[in-house]
Structure formats: structure tokens, C-alpha cells
Gaussian input, Z-matrix of N, CA and C with variables (Angstrom, degrees):
# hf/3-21g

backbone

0 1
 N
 C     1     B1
 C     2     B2     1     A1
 N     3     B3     2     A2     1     D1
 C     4     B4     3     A3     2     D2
 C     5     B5     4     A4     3     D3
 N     6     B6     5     A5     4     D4
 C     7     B7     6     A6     5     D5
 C     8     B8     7     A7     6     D6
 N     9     B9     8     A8     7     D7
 C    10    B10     9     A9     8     D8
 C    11    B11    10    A10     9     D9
 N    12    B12    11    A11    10    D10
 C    13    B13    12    A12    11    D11
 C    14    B14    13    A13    12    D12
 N    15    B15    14    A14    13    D13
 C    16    B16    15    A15    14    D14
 C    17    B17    16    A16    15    D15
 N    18    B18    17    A17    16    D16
 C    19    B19    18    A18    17    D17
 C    20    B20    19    A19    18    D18
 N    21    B21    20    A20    19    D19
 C    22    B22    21    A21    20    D20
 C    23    B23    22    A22    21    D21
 N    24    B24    23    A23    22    D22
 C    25    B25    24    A24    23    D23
 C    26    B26    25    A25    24    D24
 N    27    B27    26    A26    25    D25
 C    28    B28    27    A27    26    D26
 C    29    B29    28    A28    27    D27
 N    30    B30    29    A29    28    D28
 C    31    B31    30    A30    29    D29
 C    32    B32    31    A31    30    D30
 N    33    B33    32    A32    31    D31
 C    34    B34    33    A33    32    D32
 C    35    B35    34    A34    33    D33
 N    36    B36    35    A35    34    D34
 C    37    B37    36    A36    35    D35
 C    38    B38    37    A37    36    D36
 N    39    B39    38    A38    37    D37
 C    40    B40    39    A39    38    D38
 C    41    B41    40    A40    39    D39
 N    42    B42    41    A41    40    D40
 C    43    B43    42    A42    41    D41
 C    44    B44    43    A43    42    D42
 N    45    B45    44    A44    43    D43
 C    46    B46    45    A45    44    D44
 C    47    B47    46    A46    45    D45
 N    48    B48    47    A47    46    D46
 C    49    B49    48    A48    47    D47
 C    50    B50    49    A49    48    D48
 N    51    B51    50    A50    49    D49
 C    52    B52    51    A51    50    D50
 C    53    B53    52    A52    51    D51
 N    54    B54    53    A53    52    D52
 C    55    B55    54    A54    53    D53
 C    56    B56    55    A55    54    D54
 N    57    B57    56    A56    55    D55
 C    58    B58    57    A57    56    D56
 C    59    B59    58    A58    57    D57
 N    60    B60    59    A59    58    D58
 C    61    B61    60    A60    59    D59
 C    62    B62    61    A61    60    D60
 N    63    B63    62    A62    61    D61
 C    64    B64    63    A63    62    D62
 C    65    B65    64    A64    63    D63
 N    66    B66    65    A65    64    D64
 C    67    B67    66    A66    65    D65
 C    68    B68    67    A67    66    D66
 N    69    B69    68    A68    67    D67
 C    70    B70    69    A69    68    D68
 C    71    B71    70    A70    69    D69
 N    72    B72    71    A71    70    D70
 C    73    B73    72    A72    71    D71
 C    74    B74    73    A73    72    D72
 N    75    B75    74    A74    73    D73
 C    76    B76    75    A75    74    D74
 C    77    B77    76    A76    75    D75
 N    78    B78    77    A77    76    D76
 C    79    B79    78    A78    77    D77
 C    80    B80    79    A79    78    D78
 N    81    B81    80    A80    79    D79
 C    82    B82    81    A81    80    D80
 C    83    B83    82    A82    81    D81
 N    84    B84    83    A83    82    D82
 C    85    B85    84    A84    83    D83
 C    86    B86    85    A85    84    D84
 N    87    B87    86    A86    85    D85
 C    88    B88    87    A87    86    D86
 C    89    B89    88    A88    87    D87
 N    90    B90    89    A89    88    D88
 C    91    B91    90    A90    89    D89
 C    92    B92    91    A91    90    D90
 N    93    B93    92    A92    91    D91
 C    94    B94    93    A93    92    D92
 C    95    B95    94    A94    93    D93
 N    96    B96    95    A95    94    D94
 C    97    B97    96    A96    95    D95
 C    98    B98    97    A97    96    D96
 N    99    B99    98    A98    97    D97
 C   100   B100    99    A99    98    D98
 C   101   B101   100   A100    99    D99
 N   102   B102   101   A101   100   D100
 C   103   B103   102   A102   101   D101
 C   104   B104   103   A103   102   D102
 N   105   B105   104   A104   103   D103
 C   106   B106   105   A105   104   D104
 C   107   B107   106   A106   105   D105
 N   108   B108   107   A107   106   D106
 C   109   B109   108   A108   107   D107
 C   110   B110   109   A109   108   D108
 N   111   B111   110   A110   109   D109
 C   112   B112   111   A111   110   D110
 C   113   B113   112   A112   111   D111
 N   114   B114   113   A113   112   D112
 C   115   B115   114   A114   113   D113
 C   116   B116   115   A115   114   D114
 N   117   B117   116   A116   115   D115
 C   118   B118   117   A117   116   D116
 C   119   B119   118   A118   117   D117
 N   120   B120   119   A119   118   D118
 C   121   B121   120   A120   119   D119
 C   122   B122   121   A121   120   D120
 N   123   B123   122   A122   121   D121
 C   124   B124   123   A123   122   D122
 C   125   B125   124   A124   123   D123
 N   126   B126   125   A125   124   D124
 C   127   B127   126   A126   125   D125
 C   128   B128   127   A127   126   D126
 N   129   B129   128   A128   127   D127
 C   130   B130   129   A129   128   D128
 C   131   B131   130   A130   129   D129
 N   132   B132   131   A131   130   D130
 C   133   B133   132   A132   131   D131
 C   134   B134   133   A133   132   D132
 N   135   B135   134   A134   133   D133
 C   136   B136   135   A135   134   D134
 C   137   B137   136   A136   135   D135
 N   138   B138   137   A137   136   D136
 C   139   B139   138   A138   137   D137
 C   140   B140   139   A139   138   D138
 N   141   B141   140   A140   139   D139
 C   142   B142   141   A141   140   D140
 C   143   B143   142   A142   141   D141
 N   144   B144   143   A143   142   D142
 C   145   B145   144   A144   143   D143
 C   146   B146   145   A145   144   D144
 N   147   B147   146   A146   145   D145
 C   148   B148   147   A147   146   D146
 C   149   B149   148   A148   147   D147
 N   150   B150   149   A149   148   D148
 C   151   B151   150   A150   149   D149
 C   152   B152   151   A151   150   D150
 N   153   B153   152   A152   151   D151
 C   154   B154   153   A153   152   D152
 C   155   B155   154   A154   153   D153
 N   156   B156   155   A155   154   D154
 C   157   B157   156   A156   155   D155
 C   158   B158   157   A157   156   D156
 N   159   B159   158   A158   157   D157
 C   160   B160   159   A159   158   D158
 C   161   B161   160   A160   159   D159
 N   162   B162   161   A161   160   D160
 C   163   B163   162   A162   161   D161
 C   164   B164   163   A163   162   D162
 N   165   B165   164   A164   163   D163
 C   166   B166   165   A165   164   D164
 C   167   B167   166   A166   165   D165
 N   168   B168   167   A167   166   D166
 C   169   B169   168   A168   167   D167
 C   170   B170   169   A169   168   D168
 N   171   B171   170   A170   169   D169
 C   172   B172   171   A171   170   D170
 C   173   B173   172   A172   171   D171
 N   174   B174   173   A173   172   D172
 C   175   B175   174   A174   173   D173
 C   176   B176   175   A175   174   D174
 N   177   B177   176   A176   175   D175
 C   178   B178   177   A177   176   D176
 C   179   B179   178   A178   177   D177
 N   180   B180   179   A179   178   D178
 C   181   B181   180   A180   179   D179
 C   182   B182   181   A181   180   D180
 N   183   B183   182   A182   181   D181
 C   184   B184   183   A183   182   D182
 C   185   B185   184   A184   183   D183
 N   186   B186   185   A185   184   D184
 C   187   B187   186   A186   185   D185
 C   188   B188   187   A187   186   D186
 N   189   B189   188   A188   187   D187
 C   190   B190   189   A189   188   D188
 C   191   B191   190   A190   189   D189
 N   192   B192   191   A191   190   D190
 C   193   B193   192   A192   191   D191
 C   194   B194   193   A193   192   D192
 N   195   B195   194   A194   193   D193
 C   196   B196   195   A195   194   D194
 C   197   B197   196   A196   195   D195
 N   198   B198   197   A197   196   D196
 C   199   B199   198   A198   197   D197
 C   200   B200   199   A199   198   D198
 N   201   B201   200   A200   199   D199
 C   202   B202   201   A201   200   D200
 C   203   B203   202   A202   201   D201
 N   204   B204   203   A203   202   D202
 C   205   B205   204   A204   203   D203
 C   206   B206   205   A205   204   D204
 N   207   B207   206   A206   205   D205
 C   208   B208   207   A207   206   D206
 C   209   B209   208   A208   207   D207
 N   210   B210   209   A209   208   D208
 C   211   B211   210   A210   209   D209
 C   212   B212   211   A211   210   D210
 N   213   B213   212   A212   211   D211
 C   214   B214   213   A213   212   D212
 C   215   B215   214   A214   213   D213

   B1=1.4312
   B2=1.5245
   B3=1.1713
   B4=1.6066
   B5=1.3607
   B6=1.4169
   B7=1.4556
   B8=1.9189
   B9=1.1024
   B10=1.4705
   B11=1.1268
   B12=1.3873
   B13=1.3895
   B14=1.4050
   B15=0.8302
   B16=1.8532
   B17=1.1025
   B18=1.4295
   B19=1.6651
   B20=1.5226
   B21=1.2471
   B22=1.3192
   B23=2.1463
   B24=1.4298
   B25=1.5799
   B26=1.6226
   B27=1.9577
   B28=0.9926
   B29=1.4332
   B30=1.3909
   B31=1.6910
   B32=1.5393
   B33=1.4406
   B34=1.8925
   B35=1.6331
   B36=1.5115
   B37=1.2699
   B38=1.6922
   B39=1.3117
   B40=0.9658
   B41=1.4973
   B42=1.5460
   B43=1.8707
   B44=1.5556
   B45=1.0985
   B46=1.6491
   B47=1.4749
   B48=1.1288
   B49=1.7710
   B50=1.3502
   B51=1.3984
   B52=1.5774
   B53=1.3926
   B54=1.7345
   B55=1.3912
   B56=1.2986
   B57=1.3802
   B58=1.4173
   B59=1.5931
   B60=1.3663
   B61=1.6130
   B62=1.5258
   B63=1.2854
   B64=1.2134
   B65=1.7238
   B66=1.4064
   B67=1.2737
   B68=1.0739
   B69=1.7073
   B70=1.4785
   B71=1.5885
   B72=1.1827
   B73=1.8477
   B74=1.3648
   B75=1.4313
   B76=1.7810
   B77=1.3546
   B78=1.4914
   B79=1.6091
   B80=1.3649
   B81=1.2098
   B82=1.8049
   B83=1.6986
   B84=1.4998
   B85=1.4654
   B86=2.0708
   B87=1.7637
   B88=1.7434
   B89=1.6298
   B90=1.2674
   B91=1.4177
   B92=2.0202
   B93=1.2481
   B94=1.3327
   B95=1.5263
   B96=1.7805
   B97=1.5119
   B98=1.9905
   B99=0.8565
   B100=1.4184
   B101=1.5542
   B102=1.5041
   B103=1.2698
   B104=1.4276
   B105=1.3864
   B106=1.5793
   B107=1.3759
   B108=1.2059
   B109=1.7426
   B110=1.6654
   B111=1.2294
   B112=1.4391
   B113=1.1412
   B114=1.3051
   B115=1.5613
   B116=1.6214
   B117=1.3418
   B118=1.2387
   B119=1.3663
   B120=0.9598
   B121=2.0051
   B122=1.7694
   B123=1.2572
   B124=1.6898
   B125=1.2543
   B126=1.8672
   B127=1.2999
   B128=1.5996
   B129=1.3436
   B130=2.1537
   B131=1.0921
   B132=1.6491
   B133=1.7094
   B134=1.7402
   B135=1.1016
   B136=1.3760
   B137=1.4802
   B138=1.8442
   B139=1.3560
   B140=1.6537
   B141=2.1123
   B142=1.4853
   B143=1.7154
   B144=1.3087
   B145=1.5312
   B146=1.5645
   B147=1.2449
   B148=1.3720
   B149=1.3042
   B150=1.0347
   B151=1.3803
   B152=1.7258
   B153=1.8443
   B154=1.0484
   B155=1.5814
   B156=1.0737
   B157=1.4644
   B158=1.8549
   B159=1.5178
   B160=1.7530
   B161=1.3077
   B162=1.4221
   B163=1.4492
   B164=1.3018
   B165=1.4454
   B166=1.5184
   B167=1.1427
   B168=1.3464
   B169=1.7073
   B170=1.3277
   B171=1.5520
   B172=1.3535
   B173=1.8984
   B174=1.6746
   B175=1.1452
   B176=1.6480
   B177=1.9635
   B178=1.5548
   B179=1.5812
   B180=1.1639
   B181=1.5158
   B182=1.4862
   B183=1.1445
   B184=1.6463
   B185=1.6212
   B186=1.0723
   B187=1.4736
   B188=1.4114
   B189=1.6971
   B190=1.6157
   B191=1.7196
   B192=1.5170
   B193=1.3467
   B194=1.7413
   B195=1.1215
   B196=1.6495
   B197=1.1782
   B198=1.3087
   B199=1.2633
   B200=1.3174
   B201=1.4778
   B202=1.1572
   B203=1.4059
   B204=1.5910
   B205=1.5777
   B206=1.6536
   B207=1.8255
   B208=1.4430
   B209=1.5613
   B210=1.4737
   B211=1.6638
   B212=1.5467
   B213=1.5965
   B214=1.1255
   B215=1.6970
   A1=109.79
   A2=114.24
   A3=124.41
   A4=108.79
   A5=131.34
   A6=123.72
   A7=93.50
   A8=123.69
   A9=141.52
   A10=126.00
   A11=112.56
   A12=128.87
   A13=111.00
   A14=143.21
   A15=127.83
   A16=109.52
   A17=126.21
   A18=137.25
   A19=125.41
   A20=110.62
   A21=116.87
   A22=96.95
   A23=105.70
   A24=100.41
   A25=118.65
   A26=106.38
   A27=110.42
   A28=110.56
   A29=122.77
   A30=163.60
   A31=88.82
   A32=79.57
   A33=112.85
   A34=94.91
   A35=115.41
   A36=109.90
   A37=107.42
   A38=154.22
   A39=148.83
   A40=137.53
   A41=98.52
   A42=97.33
   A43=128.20
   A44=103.72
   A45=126.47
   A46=98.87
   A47=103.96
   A48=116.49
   A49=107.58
   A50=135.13
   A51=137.25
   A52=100.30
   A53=108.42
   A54=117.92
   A55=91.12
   A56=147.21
   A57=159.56
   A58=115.92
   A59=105.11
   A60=111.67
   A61=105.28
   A62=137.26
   A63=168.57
   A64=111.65
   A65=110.13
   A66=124.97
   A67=128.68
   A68=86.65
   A69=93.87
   A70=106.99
   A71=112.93
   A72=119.95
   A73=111.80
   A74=91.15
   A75=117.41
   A76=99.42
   A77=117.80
   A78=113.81
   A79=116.42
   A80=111.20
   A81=109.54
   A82=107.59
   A83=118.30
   A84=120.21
   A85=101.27
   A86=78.52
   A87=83.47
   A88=95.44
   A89=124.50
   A90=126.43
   A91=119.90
   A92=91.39
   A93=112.24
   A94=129.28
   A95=76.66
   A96=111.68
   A97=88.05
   A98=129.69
   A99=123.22
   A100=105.72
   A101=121.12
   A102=130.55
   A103=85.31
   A104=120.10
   A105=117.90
   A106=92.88
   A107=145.98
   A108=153.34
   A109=101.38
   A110=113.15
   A111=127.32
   A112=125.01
   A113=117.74
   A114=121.77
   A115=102.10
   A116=121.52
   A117=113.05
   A118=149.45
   A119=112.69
   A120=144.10
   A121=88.35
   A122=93.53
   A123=93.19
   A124=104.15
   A125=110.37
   A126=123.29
   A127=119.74
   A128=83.88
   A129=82.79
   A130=82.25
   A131=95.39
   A132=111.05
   A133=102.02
   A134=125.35
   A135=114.90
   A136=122.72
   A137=95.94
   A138=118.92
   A139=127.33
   A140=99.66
   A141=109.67
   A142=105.15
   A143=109.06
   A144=108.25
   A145=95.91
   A146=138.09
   A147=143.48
   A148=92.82
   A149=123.08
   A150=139.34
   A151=118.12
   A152=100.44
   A153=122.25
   A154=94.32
   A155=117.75
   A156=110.20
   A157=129.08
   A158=84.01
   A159=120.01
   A160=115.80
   A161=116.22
   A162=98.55
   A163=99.90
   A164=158.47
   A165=132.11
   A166=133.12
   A167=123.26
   A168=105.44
   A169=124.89
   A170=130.38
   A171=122.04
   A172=118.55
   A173=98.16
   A174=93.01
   A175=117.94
   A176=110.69
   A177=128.27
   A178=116.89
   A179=123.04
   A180=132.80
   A181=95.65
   A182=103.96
   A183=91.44
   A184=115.30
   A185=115.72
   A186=122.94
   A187=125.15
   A188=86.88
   A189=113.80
   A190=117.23
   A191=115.17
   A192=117.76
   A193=91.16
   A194=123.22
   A195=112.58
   A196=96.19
   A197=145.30
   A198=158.19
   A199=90.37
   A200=142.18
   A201=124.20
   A202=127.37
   A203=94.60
   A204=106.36
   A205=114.89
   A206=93.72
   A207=108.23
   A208=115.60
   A209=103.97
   A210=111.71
   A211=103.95
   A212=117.65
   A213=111.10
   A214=108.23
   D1=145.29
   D2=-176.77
   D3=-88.88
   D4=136.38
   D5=-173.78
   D6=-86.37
   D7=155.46
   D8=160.14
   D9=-80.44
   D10=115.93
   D11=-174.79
   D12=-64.39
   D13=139.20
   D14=171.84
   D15=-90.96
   D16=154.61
   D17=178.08
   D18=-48.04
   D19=-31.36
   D20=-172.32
   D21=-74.39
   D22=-40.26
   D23=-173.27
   D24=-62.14
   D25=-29.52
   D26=-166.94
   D27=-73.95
   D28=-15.11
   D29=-171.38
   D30=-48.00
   D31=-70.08
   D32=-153.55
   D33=-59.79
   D34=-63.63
   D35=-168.83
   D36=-77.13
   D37=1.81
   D38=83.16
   D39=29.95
   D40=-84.59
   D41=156.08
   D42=-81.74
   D43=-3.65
   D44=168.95
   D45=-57.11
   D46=-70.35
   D47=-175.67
   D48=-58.83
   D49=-21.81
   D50=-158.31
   D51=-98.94
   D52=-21.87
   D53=-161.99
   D54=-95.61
   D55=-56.56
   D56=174.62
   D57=-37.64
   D58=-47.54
   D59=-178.04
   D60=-108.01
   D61=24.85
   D62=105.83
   D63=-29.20
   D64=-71.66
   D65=156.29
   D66=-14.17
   D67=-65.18
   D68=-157.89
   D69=-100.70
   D70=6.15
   D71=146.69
   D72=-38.80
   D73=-72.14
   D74=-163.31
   D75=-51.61
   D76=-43.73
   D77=-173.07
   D78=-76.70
   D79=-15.55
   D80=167.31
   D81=-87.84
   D82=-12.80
   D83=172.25
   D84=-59.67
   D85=-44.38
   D86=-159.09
   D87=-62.70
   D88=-41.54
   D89=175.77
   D90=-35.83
   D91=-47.39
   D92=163.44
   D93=-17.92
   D94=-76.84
   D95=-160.62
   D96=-83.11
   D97=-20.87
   D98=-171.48
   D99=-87.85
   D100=-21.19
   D101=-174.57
   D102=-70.00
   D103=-57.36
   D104=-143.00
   D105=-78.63
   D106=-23.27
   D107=179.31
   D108=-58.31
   D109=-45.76
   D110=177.57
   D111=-80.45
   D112=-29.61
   D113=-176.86
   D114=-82.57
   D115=-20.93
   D116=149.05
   D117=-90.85
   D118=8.19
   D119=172.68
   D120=-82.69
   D121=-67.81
   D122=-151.74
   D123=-125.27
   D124=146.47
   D125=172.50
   D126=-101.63
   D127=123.54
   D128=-170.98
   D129=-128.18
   D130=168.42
   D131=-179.02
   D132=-94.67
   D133=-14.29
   D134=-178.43
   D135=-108.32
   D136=27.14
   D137=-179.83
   D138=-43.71
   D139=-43.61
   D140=-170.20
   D141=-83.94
   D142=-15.97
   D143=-173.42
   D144=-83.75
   D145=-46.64
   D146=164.76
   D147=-21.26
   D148=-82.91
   D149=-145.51
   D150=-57.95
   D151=-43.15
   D152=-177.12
   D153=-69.96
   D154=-29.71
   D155=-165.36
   D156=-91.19
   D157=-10.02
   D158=164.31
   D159=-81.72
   D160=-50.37
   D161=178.24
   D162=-107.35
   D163=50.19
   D164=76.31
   D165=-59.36
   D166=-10.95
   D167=142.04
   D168=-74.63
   D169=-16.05
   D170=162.27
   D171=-70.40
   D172=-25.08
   D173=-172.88
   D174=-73.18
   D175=-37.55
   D176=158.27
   D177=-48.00
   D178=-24.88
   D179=170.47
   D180=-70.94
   D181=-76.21
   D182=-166.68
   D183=-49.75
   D184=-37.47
   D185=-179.55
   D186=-42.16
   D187=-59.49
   D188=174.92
   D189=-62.79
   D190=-1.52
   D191=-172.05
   D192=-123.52
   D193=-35.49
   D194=156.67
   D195=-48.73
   D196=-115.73
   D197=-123.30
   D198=-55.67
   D199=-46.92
   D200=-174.49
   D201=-49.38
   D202=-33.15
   D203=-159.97
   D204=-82.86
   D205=-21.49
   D206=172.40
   D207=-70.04
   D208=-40.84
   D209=-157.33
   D210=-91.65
   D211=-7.78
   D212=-177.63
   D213=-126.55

């Protein structure tokens, strides 16, 4: 038999997870902001795909923290 968690723990670990992928929003923000620090230092040719490829991971961050907030 499985012992039962009570509601209040599932709570806790709950905003645990909201707080974690929360995080890791902010850290694709910081990703962002570090692209754009660089894209002015240095000229590369695979500068716009960089870029494109930074903020759809900012945009999947945010996504992934909607859906969290819905499904949990």
C-alpha cells in the first residue's frame, strides 16, 4: 500500500515547480540580453539565426510556465 501525501505537501511541491520553471524563464531572459551584448562585440555570419534561436527559447520558456501554471 502507498502511504498518502496530504494536500498541503502537494501545494508546496507545486509552487516549487512554478518557482523552478519560473527560473528558468528569467534565465532564457538573461540568454537574451547576453545575445544582444555579443551581437554587438562581434560580427558573425550566423548572427540572425542565433538570435532567432534565443528568442524561441524565450518564447518556449514562457510557454512552458503558462502551461505549467494552468496544468498545475
Amino acid at each position: 500500500m502507498m502511504p498518502e501525501i496530504s494536500g498541503y505537501v502537494l501545494v508546496i511541491l507545486k509552487v516549487f515547480f512554478l518557482i523552478g520553471i519560473a527560473l528558468y524563464g528569467a534565465f532564457a531572459g538573461v540568454l537574451v540580453r547576453q545575445e544582444q551584448l555579443m551581437a554587438g562585440v562581434l560580427e558573425e555570419s550566423f548572427e540572425p539565426m542565433l538570435r532567432m534561436l534565443v528568442i524561441v527559447h524565450l518564447i518556449l520558456a514562457c510557454v512552458l510556465f503558462l502551461f505549467a501554471l494552468i496544468l498545475l
